[in-house]
C-alpha positions as CSV (number, residue, x, y, z in Angstrom):
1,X,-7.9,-24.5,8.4
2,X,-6.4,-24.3,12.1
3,X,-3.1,-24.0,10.6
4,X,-3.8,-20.8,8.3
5,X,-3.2,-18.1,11.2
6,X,0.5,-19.7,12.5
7,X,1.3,-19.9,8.8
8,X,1.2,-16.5,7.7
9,X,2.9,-15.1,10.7
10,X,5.5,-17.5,10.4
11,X,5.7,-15.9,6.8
12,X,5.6,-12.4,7.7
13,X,8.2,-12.8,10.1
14,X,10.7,-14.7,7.7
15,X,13.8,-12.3,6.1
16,X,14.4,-11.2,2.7
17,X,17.0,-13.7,2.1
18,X,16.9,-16.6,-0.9
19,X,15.5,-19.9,0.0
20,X,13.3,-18.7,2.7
21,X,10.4,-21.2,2.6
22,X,7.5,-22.4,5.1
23,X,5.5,-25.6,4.2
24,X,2.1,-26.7,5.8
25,X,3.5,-30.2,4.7
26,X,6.9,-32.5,5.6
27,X,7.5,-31.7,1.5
28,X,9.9,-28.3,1.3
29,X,10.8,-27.4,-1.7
30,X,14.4,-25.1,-1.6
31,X,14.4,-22.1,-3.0
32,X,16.8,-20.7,-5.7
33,X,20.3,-19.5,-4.5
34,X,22.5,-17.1,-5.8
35,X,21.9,-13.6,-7.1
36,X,18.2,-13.1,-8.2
37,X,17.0,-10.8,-10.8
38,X,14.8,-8.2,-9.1
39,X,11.0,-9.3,-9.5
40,X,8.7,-7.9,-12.8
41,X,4.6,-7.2,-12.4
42,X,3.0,-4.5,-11.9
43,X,2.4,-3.5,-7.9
44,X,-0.9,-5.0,-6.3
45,X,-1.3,-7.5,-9.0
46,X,-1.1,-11.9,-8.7
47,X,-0.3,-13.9,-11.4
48,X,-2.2,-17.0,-11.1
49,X,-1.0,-20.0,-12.2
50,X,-3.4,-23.0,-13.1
51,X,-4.8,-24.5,-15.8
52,X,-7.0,-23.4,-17.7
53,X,-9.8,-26.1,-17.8
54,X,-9.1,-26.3,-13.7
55,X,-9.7,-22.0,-13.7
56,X,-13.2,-22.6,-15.4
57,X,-14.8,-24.6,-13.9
58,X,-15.4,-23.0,-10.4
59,X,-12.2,-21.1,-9.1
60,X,-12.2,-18.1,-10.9
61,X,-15.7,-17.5,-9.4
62,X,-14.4,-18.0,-6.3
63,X,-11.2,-15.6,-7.2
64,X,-13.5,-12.8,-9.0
65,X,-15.7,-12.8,-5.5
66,X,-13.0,-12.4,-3.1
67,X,-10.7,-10.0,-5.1
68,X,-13.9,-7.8,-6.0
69,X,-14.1,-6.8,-2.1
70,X,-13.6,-3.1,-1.8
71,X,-9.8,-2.1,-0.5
72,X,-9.8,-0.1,2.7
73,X,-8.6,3.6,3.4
74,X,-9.7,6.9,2.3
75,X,-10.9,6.2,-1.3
76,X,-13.4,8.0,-3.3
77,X,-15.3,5.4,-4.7
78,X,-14.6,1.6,-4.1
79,X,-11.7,-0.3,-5.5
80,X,-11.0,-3.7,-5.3
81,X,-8.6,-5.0,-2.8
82,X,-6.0,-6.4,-5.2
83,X,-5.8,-7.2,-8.5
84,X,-4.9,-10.9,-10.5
85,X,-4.3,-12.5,-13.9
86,X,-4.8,-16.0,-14.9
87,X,-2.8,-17.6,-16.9
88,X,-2.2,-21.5,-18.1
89,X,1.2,-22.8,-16.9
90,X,1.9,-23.9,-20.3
91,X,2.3,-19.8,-21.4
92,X,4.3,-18.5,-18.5
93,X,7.5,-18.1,-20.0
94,X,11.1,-17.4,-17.8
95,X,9.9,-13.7,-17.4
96,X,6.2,-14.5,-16.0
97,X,7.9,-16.6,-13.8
98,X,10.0,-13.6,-12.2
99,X,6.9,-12.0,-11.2
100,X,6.6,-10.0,-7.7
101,X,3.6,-12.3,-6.7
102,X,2.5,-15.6,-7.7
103,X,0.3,-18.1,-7.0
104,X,0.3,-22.0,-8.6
105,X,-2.6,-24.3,-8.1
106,X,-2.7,-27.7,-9.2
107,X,-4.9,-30.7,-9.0
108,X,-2.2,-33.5,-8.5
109,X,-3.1,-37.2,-9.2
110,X,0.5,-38.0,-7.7
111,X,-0.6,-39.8,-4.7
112,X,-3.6,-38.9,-2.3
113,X,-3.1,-35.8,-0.2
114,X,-5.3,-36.1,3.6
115,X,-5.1,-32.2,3.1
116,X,-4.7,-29.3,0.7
117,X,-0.7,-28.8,0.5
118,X,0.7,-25.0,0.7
119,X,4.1,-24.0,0.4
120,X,5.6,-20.3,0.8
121,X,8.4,-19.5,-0.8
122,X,10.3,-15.8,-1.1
123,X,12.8,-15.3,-3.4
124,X,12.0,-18.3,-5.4
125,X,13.2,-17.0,-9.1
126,X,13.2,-13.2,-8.3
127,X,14.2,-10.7,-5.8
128,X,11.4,-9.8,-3.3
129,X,8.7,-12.2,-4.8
130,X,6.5,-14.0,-3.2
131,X,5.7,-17.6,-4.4
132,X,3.1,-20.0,-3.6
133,X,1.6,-22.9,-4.5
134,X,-1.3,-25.2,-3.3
135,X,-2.1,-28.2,-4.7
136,X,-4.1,-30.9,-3.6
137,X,-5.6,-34.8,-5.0
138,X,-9.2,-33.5,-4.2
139,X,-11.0,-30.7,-6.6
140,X,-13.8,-30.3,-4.2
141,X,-11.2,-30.3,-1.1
142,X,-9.1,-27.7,-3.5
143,X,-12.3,-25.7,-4.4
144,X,-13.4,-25.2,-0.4
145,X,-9.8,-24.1,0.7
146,X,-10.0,-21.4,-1.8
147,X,-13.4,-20.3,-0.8
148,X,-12.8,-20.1,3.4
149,X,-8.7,-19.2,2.8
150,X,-8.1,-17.2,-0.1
151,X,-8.8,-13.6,1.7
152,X,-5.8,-14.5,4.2
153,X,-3.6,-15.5,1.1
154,X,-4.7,-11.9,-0.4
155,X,-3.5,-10.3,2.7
156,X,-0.2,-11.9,2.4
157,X,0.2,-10.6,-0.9
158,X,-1.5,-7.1,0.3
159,X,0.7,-6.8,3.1
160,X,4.0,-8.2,1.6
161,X,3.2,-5.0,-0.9
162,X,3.5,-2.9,2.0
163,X,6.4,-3.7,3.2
164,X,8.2,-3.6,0.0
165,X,7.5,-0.3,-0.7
166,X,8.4,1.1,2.9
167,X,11.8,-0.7,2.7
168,X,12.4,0.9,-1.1
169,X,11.8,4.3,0.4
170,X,14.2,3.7,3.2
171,X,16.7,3.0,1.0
172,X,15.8,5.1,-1.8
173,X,14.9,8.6,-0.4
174,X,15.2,12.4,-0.8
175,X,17.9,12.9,1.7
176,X,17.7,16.8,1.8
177,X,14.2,16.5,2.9
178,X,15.1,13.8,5.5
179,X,17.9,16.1,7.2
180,X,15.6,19.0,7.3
181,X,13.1,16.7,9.3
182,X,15.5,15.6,11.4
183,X,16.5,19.2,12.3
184,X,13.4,20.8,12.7
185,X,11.2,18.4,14.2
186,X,13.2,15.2,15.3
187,X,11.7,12.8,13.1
188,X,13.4,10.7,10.4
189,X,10.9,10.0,7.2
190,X,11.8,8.5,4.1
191,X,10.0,10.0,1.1
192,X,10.9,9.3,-2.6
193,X,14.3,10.0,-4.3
194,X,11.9,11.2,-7.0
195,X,10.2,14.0,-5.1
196,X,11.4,17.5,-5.2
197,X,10.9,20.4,-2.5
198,X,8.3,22.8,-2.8
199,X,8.4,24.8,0.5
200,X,11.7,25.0,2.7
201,X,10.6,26.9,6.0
202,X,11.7,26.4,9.5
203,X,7.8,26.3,10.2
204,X,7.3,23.7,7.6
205,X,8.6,21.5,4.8
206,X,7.0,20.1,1.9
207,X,8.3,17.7,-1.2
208,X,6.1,17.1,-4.3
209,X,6.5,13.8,-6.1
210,X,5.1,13.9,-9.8
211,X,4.1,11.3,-12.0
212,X,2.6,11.2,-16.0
213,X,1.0,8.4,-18.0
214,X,-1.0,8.4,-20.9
215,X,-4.7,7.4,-21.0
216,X,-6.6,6.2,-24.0
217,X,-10.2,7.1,-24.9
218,X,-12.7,5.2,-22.8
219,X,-15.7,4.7,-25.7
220,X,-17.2,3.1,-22.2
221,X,-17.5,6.3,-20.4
222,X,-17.1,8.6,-23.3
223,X,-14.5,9.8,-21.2
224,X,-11.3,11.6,-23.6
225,X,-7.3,10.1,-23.0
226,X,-4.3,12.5,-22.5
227,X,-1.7,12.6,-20.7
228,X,-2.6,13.1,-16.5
229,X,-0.3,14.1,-13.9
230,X,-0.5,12.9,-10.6
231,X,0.9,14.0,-7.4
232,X,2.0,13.0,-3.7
233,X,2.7,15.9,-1.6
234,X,4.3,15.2,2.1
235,X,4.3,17.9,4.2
236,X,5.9,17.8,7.8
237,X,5.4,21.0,10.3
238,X,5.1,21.0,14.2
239,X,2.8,22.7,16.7
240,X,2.5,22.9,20.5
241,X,1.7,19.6,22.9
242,X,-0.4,20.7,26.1
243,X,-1.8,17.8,26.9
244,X,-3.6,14.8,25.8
245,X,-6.0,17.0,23.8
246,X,-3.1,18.2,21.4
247,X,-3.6,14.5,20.3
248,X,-7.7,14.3,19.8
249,X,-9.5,14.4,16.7
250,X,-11.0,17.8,16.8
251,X,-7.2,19.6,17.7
252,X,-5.3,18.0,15.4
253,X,-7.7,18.7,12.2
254,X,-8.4,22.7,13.3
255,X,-4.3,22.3,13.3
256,X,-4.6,21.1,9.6
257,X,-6.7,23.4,8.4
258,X,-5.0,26.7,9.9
259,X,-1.6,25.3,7.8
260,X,-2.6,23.6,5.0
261,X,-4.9,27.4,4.1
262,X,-1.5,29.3,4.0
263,X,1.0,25.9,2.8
264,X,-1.1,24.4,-0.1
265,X,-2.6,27.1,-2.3
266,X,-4.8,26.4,-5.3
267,X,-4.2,27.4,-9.0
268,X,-7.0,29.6,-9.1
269,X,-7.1,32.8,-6.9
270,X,-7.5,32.4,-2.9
271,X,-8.1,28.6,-3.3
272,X,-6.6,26.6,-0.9
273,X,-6.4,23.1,0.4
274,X,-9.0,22.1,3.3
275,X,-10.4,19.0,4.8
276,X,-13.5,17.5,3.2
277,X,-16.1,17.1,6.6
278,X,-19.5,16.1,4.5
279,X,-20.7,13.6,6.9
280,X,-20.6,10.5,4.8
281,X,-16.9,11.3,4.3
282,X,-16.0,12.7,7.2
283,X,-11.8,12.0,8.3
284,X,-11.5,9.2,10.6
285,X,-9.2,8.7,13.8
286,X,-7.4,5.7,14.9
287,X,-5.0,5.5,17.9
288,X,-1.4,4.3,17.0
289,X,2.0,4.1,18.2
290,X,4.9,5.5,15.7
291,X,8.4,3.9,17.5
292,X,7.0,3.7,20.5
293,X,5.2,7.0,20.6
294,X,1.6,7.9,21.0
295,X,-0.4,9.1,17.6
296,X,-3.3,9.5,15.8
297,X,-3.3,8.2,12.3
298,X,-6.1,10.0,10.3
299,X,-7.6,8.9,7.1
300,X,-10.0,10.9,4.6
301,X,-10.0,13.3,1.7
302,X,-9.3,17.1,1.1
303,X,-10.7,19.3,-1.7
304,X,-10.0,23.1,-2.7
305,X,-11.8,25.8,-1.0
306,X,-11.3,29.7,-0.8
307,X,-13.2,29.8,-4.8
308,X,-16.2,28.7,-5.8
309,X,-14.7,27.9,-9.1
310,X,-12.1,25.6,-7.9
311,X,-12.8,21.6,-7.8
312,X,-10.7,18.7,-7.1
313,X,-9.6,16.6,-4.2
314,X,-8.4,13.3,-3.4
315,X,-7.0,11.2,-0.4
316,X,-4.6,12.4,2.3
317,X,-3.3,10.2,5.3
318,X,-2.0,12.1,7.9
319,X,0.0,11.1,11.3
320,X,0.2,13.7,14.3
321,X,3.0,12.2,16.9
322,X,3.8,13.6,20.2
323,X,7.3,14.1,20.7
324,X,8.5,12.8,23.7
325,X,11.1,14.9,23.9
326,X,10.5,17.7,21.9
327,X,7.1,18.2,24.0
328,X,5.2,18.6,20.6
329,X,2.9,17.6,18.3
330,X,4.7,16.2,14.8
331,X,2.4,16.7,12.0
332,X,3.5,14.5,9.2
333,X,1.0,14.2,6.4
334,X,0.5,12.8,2.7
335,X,-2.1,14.1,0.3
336,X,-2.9,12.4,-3.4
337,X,-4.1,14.3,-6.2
338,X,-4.6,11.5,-9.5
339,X,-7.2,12.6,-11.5
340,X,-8.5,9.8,-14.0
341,X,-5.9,7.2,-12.2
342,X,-7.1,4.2,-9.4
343,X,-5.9,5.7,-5.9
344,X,-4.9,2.3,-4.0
345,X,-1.4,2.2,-5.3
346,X,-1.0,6.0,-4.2
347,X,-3.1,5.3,-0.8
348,X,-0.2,2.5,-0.4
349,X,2.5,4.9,-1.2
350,X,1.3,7.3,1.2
351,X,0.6,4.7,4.4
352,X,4.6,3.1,3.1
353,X,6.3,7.1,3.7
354,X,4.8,7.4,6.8
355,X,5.5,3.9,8.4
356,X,9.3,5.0,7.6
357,X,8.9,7.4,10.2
358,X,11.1,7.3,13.5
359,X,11.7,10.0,16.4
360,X,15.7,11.0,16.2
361,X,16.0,13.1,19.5
């Protein structure tokens, strides 16, 4: 629909206050005022909201086909791009209703509709939730806007994600490690309050942040349950700018090797971190701007090296941003390791630390 693309920047660009609202119809519904709990659900999930006859007979095909499309960034193996649970209105209770993202569908008999009706809400019954419902008088009308516009709805959601995870980090951080960037290499980055240092150097600096849960036994994959740690490390170093070259694909990873081999050792004897380069998963280079800086944002995986004996690997992101004033290159770089766990949530994580990133001098 012609008016899809204006909508969702008009969303994007609304604040974080209650009652914030855009319509594609005259009909606005206000928002809730005063102070808001803050919003439940788990991160990268939708509640769906529509009955259950309406689900089954044609949209949750159309929701199982667009949500199954592989999420994009550094991953492994494929995951899907979000996640979603249906549910019947008539089982959401005050506490499914204070979810981060939801979406309500309904087939209304109230009147024709010429058009399938969307209204945007944030901060409808929770803090930092995002609320919308379409409804239209026509199921076939209803059943084609879900099939040519649900992708840009998921990207709302996606991207709405995003952005509240970069603003919790700003205000949540580890301070120390903040400062210590701000000293040594004129950046400001926001990484979480949870992480802890590891390596305190004036050549480099590098936090660790740690998290457990506990698996059951998959009788699918035979696979065994246990407890699994996984970890984000961000490391931040500097090295010299000579010219545009300090920025290209080929400097900036011989960079990453040479101080990830000596920074990020391996349990096992003389292992260390490197950069997978097997062709199908080779890193990849894009071309950014970091507060009005020229970048590189590289995406791929690492794994151990040094032993023969050691395995593992995962995801890293990695920015490398000329300092303008400074005269160097600013190596800023997050690496997953979350064995047995989905990576997109940690792949958000790590794009949400670096987009906190801002030159201080």
């Amino acid at each position: 629909m012609k008016y899809l693309a204006f909508l969702i920047l008009a969303f994007i660009g609304l604040s974080c206050e209650p009652n914030n609202t855009t319509s594609t119809s005259s009909h606005v519904n206000s928002g809730v005022s005063g102070t808001l709990p803050k919003a439940t659900g788990p991160v990268g999930r939708l509640l769906v909201s529509v009955d259950d006859n309406l689900w089954d007979s044609g949209l949750k095909s159309i929701f199982v086909k667009h949500f199954s499309k592989p999420a994009k960034g550094p991953f492994i193996g494929p995951e899907p791009i979000f996640d979603f649970l249906q549910q019947d209105p008539s089982i959401i209770n005050s506490l499914g209703m204070k979810n981060r993202n939801i979406l309500k569908i309904s087939l209304t008999d109230e009147g024709d509709l010429n058009e399938t009706e969307v209204v945007i809400k944030k901060n409808y019954k929770s803090q930092g939730q995002v609320y919308i419902i379409v409804k239209d008088s026509d199921k076939d009308r209803l059943f084609d806007f879900f099939e040519n516009e649900l992708p840009t709805y998921i990207t709302v959601f996606d991207s709405q994600e995003d952005e509240r995870l970069t603003q919790e980090y700003l205000t949540n951080n580890l301070k120390s490690f903040n400062s210590a960037a701000e000293k040594r290499f004129g950046i400001s980055i926001s990484v979480p309050s949870t992480a802890e240092f590891e390596t305190d150097l004036d050549s480099i600096i590098y936090a660790l942040d740690k998290s457990s849960k506990t698996f059951a036994d998959n009788p699918n994959t035979g696979a065994k349950g246990g407890t699994y740690w996984a970890n984000k490390g961000i490391l931040v170093w500097q090295s010299e700018y000579v010219d545009s070259s300090s920025l290209s694909l080929e400097s900036v990873l011989k960079e990453r090797d040479s101080t990830l081999k000596y920074a990020v050792k391996g349990v096992l004897e003389n292992s260390y971190m490197a950069t997978e380069y097997y062709e199908t998963r080779a890193p990849k280079a894009t071309s950014i701007m970091v507060d009005n800086t020229d970048a590189l944002l590289i995406e791929g995986l690492w794994k151990h090296a040094g032993n023969e004996a050691a395995s593992g690997g995962g995801p890293f992101l990695q920015y490398a941003i000329h300092h303008p004033t400074r005269n160097t290159v600013v190596h800023a770089l997050v690496y997953i390791y979350a064995l047995n766990y989905d990576k997109r949530e940690f792949i958000r994580a790590a794009k949400a630390i670096l987009k906190t990133i801002q030159i201080v001098d």
